[in-house]
C-alpha positions in Angstrom: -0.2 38.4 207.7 1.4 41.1 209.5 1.0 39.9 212.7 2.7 36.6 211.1 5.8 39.2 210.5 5.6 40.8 213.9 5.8 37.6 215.6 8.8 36.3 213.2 10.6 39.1 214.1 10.8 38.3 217.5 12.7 35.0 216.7 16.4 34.2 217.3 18.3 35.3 214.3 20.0 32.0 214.5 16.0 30.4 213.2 15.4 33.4 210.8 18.6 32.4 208.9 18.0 29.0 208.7 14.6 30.1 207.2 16.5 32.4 204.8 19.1 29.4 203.9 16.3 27.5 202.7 14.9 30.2 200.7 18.0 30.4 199.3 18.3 26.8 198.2 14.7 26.9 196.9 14.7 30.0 195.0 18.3 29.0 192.8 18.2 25.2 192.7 14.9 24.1 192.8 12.6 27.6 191.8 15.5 28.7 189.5 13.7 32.1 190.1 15.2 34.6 187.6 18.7 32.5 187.4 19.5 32.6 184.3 19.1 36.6 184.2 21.4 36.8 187.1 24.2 34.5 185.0 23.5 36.9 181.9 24.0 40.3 183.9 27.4 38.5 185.1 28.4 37.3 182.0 27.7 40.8 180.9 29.7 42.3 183.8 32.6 39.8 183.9 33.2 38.5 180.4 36.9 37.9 181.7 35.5 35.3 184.5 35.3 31.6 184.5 31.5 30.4 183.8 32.6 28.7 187.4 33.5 32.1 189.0 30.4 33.5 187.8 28.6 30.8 189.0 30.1 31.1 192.5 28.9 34.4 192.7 25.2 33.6 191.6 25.2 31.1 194.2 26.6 33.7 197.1 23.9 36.3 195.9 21.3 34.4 196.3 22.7 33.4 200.1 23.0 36.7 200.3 18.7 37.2 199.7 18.2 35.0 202.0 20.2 36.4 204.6 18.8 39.7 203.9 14.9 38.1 204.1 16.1 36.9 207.9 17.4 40.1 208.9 14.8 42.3 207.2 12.4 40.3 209.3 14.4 40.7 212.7 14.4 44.2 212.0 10.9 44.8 213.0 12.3 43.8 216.4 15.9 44.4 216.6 16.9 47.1 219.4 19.1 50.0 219.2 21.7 48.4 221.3 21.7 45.4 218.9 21.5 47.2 215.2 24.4 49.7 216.5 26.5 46.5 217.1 25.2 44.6 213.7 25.8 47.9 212.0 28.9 50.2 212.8 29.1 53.4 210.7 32.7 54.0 209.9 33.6 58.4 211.0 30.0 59.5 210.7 31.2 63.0 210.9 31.4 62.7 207.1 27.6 63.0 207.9 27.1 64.8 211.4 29.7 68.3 210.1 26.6 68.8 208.3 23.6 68.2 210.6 25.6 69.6 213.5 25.6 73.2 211.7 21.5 72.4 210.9 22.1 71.3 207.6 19.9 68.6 205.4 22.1 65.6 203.8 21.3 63.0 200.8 22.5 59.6 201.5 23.0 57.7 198.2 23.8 54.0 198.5 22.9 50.7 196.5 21.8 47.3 196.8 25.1 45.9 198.4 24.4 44.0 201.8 21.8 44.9 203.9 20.5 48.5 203.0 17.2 48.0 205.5 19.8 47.5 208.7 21.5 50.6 206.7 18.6 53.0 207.5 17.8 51.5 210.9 21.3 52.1 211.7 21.2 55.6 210.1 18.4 56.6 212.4 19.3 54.9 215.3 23.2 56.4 215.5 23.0 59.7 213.1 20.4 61.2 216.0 18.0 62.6 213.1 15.4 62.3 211.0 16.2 60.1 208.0 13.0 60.2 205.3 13.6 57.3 203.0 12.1 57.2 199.5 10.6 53.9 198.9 8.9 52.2 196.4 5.2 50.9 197.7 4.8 46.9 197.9 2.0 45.5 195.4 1.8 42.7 198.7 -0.5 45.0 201.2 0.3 43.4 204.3 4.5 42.9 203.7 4.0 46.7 202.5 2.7 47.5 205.7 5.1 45.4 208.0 8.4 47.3 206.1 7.0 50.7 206.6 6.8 49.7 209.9 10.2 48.2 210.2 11.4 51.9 208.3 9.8 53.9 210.7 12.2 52.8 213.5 14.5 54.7 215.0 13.5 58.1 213.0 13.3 56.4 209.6 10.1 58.4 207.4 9.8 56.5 204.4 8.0 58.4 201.8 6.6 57.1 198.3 8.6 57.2 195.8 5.8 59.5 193.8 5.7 62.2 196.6 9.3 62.4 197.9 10.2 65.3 195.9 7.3 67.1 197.5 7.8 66.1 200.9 11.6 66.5 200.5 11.1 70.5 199.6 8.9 70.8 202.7 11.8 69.4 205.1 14.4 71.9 203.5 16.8 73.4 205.6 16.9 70.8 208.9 19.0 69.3 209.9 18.0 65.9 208.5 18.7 62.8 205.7 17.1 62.1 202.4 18.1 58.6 201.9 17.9 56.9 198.4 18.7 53.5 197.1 19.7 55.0 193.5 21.3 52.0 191.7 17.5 51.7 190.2 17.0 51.7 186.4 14.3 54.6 185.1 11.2 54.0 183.6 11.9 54.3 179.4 10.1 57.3 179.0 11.9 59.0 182.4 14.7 61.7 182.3 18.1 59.7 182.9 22.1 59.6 183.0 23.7 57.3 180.9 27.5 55.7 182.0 30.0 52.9 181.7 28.7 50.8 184.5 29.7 47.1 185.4 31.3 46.8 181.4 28.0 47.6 180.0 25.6 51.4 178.9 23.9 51.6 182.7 21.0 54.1 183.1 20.6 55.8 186.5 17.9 58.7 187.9 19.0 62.5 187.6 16.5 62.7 190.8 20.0 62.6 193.1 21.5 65.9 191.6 18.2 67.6 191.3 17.5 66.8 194.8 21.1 67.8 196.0 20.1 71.3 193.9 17.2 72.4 195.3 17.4 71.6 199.1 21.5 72.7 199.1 22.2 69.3 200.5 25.8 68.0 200.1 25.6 64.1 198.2 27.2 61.3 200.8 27.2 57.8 199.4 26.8 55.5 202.0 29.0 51.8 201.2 28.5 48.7 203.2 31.0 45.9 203.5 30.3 42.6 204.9 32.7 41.4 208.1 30.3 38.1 208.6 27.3 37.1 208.5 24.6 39.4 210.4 28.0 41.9 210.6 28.5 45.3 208.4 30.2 48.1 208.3 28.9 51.5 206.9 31.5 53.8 204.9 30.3 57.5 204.2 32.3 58.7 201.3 31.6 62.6 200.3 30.7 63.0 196.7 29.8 66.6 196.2 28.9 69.9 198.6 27.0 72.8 197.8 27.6 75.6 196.0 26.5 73.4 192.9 27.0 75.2 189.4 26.8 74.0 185.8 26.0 70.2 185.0 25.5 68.2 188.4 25.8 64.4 186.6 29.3 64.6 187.9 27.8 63.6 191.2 25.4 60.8 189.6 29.2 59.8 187.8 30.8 59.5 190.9 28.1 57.6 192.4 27.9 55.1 189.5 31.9 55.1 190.3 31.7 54.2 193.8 28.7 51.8 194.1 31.0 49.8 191.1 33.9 49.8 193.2 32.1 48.2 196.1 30.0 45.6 193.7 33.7 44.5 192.4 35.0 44.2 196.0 32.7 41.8 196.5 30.1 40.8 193.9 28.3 38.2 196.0 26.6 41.1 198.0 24.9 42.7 195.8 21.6 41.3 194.0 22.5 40.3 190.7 18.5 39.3 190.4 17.5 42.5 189.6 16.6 43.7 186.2 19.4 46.8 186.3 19.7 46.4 182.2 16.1 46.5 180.9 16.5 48.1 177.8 20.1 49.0 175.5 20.8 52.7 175.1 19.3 54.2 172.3 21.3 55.7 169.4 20.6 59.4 169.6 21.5 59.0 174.1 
């Protein structure tokens, strides 16, 4: 089955996409895969909406899956050349002021667009190291084919269990720790509780502690669609070392900017995922 990925990635982007339209149509009109959760955490998000608004925007997210299978597949091939034109990273000396002087950064961004092309991109146009905390695929072989496809370009994706560990070993060089930190905790996992999206969102404290420990200045890292298999990257600085006191202003501002992106343009971001498991308890 990997090999089947290697050689799909070698195809025109033009076929991968009409593979990853009819994904799309399967999945939400003939699967109905996880549908009616993704019309419940928009109903939730945008009570103001038209059930035909929100219904638009169900429909463009799961285009937008598609789209990101068929590009996540052309990854494992794409070329420098071609993900620095797919991918343009708006002023990256919100990033490079840091690494220039030998300093480590934490990238922060969500699941808007295409955040695979993000780290390629990262690695490919940043000129460093870029370790990538990832969660391990139950699916062996597609497991294997994106740690491959990570591992581009300078990416180091690291388990989600050992990045802490790995991250205090690369302290202090001039390098990224990237993190896709719009995830929901376990229950029973330390956590920051905001207003996110009209609703009590959970996030990780992992960011902050992170930020503490390695001196590491927080960047979150926005992506904007211009057309399809087209992105832009915005760095936006959230907070620079020296950190005292309570750091969950940073994790606030991050909840603040991924929501300002998801509003901008709701379609891009994957409503499918189960963001809301569980209501925030009394005593939070």
């Amino acid at each position: 089955m990997p090999n089947l990925f290697r050689l799909m990635a070698h195809l025109p982007l033009r076929l991968l996409y009409f593979v990853g339209d009819a994904l799309y149509l399967f999945t939400y009109d003939v699967l109905r895969w996880r549908r009616q959760l993704t019309l419940d955490n928009l109903r939730n998000a945008f009570p103001d909406m038209t059930e035909a608004g929100r219904a638009r925007i169900a429909r463009d997210s799961y285009r937008h899956l598609g789209q990101f299978f068929a590009e996540g597949i052309r990854g494992g091939a794409i070329s420098k050349q071609e993900i620095g034109r797919r991918v343009r990273i708006i002023n990256p000396k919100v990033i490079t002021q840091y690494t220039d002087r030998g300093q480590s950064v934490l990238l922060l961004t969500s699941h808007q667009c295409n955040w695979e092309w993000l780290l390629l991109a990262a690695g490919a146009q940043l000129g460093i190291p870029v370790d990538a905390l990832y969660k391990p695929q139950r699916f062996k072989p597609m497991d294997r084919f994106l740690r491959e496809m990570r591992s581009r370009f300078g990416g180091n994706p690291i388990p989600r269990d050992q990045f802490l560990v790995e991250v205090l070993k690369r302290k202090g060089s001039a390098r990224a720790f990237a993190m896709v930190a719009d995830h929901t905790p376990h229950r029973s996992d330390e956590k920051y509780w905001t207003h996110f999206l009209n609703q009590d969102t959970a996030f990780f404290v992992g960011a902050d502690k992170i930020a503490r420990l390695t001196r590491s200045p927080v960047i979150f890292v926005g992506m904007r669609r211009l057309s399809r298999g087209l992105y832009e990257a915005v760095p936006e600085l959230l907070g620079a070392p020296p950190y005292t006191g309570d750091m969950t202003d940073v994790i606030e501002r991050y909840a603040r900017a991924a929501e300002r992106q998801i509003i901008a343009a709701p379609g891009d971001w994957l409503w499918l995922h189960r963001k809301w498991k569980y209501p925030k308890p009394a005593y939070a």
